[in-house]
N, C-alpha and C positions, 0 to 999 in steps of 0.2 A: 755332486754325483754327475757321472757324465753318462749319456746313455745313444744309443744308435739302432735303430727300426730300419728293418729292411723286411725285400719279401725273403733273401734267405734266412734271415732268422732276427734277434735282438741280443745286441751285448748291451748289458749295464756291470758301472763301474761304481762303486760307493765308498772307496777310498779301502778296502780290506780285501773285497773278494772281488771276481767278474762272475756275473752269472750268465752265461749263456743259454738261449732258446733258440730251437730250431723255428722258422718258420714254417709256413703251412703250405709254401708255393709247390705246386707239383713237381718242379725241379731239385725240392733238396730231397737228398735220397733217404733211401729206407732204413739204413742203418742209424743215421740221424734223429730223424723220426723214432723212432724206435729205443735209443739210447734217451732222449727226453732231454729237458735241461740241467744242464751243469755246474755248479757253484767251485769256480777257480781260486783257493785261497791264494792270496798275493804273494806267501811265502813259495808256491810251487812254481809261481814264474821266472824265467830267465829272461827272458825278454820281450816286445810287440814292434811288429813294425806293419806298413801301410804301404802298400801298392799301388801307385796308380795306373790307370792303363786310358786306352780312348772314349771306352765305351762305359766301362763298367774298373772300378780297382778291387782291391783284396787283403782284408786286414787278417793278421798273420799272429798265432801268438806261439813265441818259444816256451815248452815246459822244464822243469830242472828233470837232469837224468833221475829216474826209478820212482817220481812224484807219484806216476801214472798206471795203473796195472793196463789200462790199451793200449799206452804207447808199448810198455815193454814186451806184453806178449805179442801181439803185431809188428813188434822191431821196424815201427818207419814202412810197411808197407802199406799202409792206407792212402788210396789216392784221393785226390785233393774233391774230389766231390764226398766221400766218406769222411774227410777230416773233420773232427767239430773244432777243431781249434784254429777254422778260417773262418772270415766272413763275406763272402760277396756283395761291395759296395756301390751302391747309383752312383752315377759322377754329378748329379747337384746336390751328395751327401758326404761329398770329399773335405769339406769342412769340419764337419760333427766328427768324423772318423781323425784326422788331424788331433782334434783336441781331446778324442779320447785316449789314443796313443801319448799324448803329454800327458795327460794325466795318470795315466798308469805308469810312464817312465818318472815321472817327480816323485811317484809314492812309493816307486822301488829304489830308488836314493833315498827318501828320507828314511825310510825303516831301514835303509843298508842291505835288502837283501841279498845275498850270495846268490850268484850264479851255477857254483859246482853242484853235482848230486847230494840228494838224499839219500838217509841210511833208514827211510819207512817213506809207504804209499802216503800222500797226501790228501789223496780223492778216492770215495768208497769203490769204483766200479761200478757195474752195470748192477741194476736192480734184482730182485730176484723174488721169485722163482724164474727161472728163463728156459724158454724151450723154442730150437728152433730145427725146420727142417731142412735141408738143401742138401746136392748133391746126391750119397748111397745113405744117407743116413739121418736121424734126428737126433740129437745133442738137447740133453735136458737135465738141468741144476739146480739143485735146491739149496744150495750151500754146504752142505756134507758130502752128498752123494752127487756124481753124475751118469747120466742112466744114454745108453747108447744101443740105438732103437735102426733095425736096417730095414730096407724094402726092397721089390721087386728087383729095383736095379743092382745092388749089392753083388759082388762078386761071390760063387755059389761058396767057397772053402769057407768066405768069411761069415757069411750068413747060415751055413750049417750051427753054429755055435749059438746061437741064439742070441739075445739082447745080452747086454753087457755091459755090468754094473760097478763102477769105480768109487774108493773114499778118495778124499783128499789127501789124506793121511798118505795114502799110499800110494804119492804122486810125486816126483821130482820135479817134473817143468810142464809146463803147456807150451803148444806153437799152434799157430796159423799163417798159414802163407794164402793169397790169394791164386788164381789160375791166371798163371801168363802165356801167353801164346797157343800154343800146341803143349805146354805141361800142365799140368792137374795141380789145383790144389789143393788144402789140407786142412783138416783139425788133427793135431796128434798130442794122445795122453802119455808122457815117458814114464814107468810103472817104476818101481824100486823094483831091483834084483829082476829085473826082465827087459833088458835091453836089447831091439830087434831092429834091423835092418832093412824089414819087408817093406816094400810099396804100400802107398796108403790103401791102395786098391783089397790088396791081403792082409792088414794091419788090423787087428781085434780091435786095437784101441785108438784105433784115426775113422775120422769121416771123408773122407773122399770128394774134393768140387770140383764141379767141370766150368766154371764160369757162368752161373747164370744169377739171377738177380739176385736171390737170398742170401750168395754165398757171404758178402760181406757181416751179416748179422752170425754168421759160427765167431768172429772175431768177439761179438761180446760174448759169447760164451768163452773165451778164452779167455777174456778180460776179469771173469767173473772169480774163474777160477786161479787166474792167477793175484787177484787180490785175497785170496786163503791159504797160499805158499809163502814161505817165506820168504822175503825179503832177498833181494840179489845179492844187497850189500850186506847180510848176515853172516854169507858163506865165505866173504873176504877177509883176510885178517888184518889185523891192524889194532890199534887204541881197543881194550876191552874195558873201559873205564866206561860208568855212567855220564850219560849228558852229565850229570849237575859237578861230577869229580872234574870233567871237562872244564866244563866253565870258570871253576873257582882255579883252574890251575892255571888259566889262559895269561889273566893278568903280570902273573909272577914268571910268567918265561919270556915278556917284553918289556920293555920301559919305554917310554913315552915315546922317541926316537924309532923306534924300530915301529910302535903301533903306526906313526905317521904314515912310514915308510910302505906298512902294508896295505896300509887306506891307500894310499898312490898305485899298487899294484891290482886293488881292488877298483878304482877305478878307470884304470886301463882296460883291464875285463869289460868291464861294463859299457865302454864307449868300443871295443873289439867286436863287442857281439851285437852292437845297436841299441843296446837299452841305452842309452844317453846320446843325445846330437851331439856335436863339435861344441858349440856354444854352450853344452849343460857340462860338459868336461873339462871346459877349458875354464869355466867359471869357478865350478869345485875344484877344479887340481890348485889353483891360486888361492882359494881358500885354504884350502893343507899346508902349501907352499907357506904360508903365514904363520903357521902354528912351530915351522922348525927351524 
């Protein structure tokens, strides 16, 4: 088991999963906090890597595309103080972080795990029930229903309508964007058969952020809710065969020569994207290299 104690939080590694914990320092932020900790099955990593810097480094973890309902509904804009899937390291702790980065790239060689996307969430989402307020509005999820509650500040057209009650059911997508600069940002519900154009400001079914502290915590609510959608890769076509018709057919569309071959491409990837050093790639490719 390898493990790593910090004031911003703790990663431990037990050879299957990573569980991460926020720390309690007044510096990690509130979405963190908030989100609580997280048990990373090994299967939804692509990769870890480690940063050093002069003062303090930064260990880093890649997830597989769609693993994640926060990554997707937040699409990559969570910055690196909201990200839970960084850790901010001491530098007389650059050792321990070192060896736990080997240890989670040796255990993603040995089980083989793939780098590309999955076709289902691997990690539940944020907790639930969840209710948060920021910006014109309060966003609140029970996992069916989401209930969309305005106040004072609410733009008058949109708040004439009163609270405003959504299923999942009758939900295409979720987004959230944060507020950059001088533009606003957003929670927005896209409803079936009612597709609008309006500003989040007049938008029945968006929350409105102007950038202030809370705003990051509507992202779990999008998280939430987009772990009750289906799936990205549902709506793409492709192989309509079950996993296990998959599997049993895999064998008989290669022979041993070509599996080699694809192990070799598979560990390209893998040392591409950093999950394997020079030296963990060069050691395996000469092992395969032996087999053909």
């Amino acid at each position: 088991m390898a493990e790593i104690l910090q004031k911003d939080g703790t990663w431990v590694f037990d050879g299957d999963a990573l569980r991460l914990t926020p720390g309690r320092d007044k510096n990690v932020s509130l979405l963190r906090r908030t989100l609580g900790e997280l048990v990373v099955p090994l299967g939804a990593l692509a990769g870890v890597s480690f940063e050093q810097g002069k003062k303090t480094g930064r260990l880093r973890l890649r997830l597989r595309d769609g693993s994640d309902p926060l990554l997707h509904a937040t699409g990559g804009r969570l910055t690196e103080p909201h990200d839970p899937y960084q850790l901010v390291v001491e530098s007389d702790r650059y050792g321990v972080a070192e060896y736990l980065v080997d240890e989670v790239r040796g255990a993603l060689l040995l089980d083989q795990v793939p780098t590309g996307p999955v076709d289902a969430y691997l990690l539940p989402g944020p907790a639930l029930p969840l209710s948060v307020s920021a910006g014109d509005g309060t966003a609140s999820f029970d996992g069916e229903l989401i209930r969309l509650e305005w106040n004072w500040k609410t733009e008058d057209a949109k708040a004439a309508a009163g609270p405003r009650t959504l299923a999942v059911t009758d939900l295409t997508a979720v987004e959230w964007h944060p507020a950059i600069g001088l533009d606003n940002g957003y929670l927005r519900f896209s409803v079936k058969n009612a597709p609008t154009k309006a500003p989040p400001k007049y938008d029945p079914n968006a929350v409105e952020l102007w950038g202030f502290k809370k705003d990051p915590l509507m992202a779990l609510v999008a998280a939430a809710v987009q772990a009750r959608l289906p799936h990205p890769a549902a709506a793409a076509p492709g192989d309509v065969r079950p996993p296990e018709a998959k599997a049993l057919a895999a064998p008989a569309a290669e022979d041993g020569h070509d599996a080699l071959l694809r192990r070799l491409r598979e560990l390209g990837e893998l040392h591409r994207t950093g999950v394997l050093t020079e030296e963990e790639f060069t050691m395996a490719k000469q092992a395969i290299l032996k087999g053909i």
